[in-house]
N, C-alpha and C positions, 0 to 999 in steps of 0.2 A: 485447553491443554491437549484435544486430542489432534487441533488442525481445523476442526470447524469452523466454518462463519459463518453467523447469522443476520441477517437484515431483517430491522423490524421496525414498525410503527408504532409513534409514540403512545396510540393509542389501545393499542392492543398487545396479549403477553405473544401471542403466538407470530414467529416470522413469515413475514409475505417471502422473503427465501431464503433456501440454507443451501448449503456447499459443505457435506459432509469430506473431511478428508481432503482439503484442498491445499493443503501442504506436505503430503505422503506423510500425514501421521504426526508432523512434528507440532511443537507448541507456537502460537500465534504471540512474537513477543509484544510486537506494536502493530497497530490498524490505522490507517487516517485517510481521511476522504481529500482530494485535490482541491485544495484553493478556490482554481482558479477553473474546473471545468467540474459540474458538479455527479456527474456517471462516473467518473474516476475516482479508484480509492486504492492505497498501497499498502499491502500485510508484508510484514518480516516474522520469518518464523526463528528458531533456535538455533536452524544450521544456516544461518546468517546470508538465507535465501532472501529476498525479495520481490513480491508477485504485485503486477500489475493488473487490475480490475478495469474497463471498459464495460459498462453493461450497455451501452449503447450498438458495440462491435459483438460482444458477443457475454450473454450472462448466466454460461452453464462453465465457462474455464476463464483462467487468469489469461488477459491477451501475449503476455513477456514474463519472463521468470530471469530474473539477474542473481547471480551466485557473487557473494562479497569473497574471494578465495583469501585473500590477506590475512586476517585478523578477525578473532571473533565480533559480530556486531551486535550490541549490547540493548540497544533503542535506536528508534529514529522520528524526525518530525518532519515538516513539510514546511518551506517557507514562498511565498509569493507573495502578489498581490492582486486579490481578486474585484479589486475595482477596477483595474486598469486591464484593457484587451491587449497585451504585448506576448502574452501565453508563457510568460516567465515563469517555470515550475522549478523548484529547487529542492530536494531529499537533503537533509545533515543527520548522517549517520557520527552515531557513538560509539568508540572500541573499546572492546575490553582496555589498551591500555591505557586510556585515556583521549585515546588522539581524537578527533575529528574529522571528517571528510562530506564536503560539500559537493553532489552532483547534478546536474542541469536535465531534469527531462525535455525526451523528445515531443517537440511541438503538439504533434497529434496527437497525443494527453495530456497534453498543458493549456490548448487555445480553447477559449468559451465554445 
């Protein structure tokens, strides 16, 4: 709720890393890890931000920060496929009204 994300191991309660704040405070609506490249993982917080993670490139900030200005965005999932190297990454975003909108990530966090 306050913007934090934690990473942690299954085997322990305490996180190998946190990012206190890394949504200026807002609420983390949905989190999910890339398909199809496994350092990547994409948080949407409440002001219908979404923040791309590389910890590969860099794992003290989000590498891209995309702003949905439209429509509030409600959830999101991730569709690929990660048995196949084509780096086919795909966000489906849900809005408040209903709609749907499917967007294609860029290669260089989507290829193994």
């Amino acid at each position: 709720s306050d913007g934090s994300i934690r990473l942690h191991q299954m085997t322990s309660e305490y996180p190998l890393m946190q990012w206190n704040d890394s949504t200026n405070g807002q609420p983390v609506i949905a989190l999910q890890w890339a398909l199809t490249r496994p350092a990547v993982f994409f948080a949407l917080d409440a002001s219908s931000n979404i923040y791309i993670w590389d910890l590969l490139e860099n794992d003290l900030l989000p590498v891209a920060k995309q702003t949905i200005p439209s429509e509030k965005v409600v959830t999101m999932t991730l569709l690929g496929e990660p048995e196949r190297a084509n780096g086919l990454l795909g966000i489906v975003l849900a809005k408040e009204s209903g709609q749907m909108d499917i967007q294609f990530v860029k290669k260089k966090w989507a290829l193994p």
